[in-house]
C-alpha positions as a LaTeX table, in Angstrom:
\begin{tabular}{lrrr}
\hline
Residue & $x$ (\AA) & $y$ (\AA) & $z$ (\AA) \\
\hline
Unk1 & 160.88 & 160.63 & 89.75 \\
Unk2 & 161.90 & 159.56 & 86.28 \\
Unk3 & 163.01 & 161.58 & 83.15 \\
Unk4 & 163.82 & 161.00 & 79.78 \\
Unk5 & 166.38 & 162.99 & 78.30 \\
Unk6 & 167.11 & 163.28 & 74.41 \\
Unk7 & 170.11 & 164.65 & 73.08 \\
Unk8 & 171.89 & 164.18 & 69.90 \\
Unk9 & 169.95 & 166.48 & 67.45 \\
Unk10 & 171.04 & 169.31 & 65.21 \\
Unk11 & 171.22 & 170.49 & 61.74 \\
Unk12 & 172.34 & 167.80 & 59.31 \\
Unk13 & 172.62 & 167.97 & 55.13 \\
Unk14 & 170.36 & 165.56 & 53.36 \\
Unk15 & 171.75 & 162.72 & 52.47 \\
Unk16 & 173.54 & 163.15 & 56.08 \\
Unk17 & 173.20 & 160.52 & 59.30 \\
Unk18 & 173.12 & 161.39 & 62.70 \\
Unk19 & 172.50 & 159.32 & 66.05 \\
Unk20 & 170.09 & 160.16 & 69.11 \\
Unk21 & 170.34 & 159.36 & 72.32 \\
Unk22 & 167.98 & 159.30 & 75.15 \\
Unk23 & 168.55 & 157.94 & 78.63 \\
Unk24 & 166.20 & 157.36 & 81.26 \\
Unk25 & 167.00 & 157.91 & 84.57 \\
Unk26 & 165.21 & 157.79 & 88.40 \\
Unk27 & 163.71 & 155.41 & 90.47 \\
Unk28 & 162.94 & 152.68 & 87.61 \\
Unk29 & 162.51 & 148.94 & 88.48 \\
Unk30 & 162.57 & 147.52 & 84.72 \\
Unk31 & 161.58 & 149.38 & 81.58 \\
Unk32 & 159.55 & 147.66 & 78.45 \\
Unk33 & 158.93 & 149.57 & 75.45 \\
Unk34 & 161.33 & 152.47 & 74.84 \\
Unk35 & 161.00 & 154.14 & 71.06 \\
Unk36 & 161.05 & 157.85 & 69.11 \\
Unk37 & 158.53 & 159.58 & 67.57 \\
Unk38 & 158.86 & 162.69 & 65.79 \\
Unk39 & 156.62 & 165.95 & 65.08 \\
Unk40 & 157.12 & 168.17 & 62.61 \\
Unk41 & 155.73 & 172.21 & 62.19 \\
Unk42 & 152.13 & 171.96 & 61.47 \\
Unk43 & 151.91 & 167.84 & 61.34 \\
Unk44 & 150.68 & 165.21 & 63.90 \\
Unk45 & 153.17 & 163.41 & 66.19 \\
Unk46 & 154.14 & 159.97 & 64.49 \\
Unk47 & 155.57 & 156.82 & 65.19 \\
Unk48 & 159.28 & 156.71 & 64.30 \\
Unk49 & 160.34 & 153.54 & 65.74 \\
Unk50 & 159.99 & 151.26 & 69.12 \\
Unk51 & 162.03 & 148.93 & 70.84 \\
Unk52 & 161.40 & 146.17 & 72.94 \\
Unk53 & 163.11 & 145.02 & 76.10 \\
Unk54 & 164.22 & 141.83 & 74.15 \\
Unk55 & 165.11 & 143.93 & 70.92 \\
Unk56 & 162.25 & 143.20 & 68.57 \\
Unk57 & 161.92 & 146.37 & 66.50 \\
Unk58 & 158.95 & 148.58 & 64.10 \\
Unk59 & 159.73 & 151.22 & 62.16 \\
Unk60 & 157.28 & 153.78 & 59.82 \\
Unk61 & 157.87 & 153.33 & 56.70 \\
Unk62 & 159.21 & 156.40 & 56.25 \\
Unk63 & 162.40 & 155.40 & 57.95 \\
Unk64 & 162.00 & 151.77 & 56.99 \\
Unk65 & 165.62 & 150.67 & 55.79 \\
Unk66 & 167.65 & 153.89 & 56.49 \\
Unk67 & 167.14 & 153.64 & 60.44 \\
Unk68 & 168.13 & 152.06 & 63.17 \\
Unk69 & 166.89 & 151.90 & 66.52 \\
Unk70 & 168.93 & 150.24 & 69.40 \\
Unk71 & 169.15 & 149.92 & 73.12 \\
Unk72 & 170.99 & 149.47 & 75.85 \\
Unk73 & 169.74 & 148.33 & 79.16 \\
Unk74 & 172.02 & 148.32 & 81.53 \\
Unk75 & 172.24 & 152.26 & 80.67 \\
Unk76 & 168.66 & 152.75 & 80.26 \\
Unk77 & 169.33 & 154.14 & 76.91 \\
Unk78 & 167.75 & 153.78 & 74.07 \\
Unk79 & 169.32 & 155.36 & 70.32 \\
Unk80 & 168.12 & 156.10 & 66.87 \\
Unk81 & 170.32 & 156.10 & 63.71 \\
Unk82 & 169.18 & 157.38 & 60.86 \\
Unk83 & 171.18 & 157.69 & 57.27 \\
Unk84 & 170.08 & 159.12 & 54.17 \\
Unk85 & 168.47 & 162.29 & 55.99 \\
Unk86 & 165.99 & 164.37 & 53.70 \\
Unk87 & 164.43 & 167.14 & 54.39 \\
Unk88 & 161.31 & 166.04 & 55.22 \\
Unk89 & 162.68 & 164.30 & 58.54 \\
Unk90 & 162.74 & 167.73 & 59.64 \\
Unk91 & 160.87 & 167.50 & 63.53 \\
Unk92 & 161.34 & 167.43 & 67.36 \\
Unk93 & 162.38 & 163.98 & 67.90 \\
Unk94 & 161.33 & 162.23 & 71.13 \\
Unk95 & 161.73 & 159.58 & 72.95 \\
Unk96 & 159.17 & 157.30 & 74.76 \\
Unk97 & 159.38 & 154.73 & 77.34 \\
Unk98 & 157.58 & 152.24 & 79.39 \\
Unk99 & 158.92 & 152.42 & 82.85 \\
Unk100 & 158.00 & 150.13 & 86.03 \\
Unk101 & 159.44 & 152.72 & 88.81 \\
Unk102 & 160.74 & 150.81 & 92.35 \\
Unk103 & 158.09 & 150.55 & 94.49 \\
Unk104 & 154.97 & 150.64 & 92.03 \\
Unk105 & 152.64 & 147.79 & 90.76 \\
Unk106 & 151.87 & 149.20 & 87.67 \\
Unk107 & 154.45 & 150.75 & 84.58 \\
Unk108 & 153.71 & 154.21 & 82.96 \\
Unk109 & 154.75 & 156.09 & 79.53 \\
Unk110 & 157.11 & 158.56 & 80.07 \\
Unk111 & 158.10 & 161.29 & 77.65 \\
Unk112 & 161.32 & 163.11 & 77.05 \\
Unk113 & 161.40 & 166.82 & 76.21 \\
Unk114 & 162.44 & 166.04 & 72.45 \\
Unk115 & 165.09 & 167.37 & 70.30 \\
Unk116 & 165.44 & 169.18 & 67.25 \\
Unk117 & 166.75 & 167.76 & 64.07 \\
Unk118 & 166.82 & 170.02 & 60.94 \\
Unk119 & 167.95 & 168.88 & 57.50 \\
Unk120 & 168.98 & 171.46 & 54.76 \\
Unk121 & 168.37 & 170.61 & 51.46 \\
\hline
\end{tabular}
């Protein structure tokens, strides 16, 4: 069994920063792609940024240049930073991940719950 867990979100001020976190845990062999995507009330899910195993990031525009996404492997744990919050980054943020689990032939996306991050204007 594998989860994702996200923690880190809250309620921030625009022009604020805050970090997330999410850490994998379970039976996993290797993981490949970990990233974040984001819904907010009313929208579509969207891309926020991914990761790869060797560190090669993509971000949306949106966050292009005010975010930073990061990982650690040896902790399964993948983070987001993002600065100059505005209100319109408003969403459940959550975390995605490629996972190989011990045992299996074949790797699988795996979601986290998500967490809320609010910015006040």
């Amino acid at each position: 069994q594998v989860q994702l867990v996200e923690s880190g979100g809250g309620l921030v001020q625009a022009g604020g920063s805050l970090r997330l976190s999410c850490a994998a845990s379970g039976s996993i062999f290797s993981i490949n792609a970990m990233g974040w995507y984001r819904q907010a009330p009313g929208k579509q899910r969207e891309l926020v940024a991914t990761i790869t195993s060797g560190g090669r990031a993509i971000y949306a525009d949106s966050v292009q240049g005010r975010s930073t996404i990061s990982r650690d492997n040896a902790q399964n744990t993948v983070y987001l930073r993002m600065n100059s919050l505005k209100p319109e980054d408003t969403a459940v943020y959550c975390c995605k991940a490629t996972i190989l689990g011990a045992g299996t032939q074949y790797g699988m996306g795996y979601w986290g719950k998500g967490t809320l991050v609010t910015v006040s204007s």
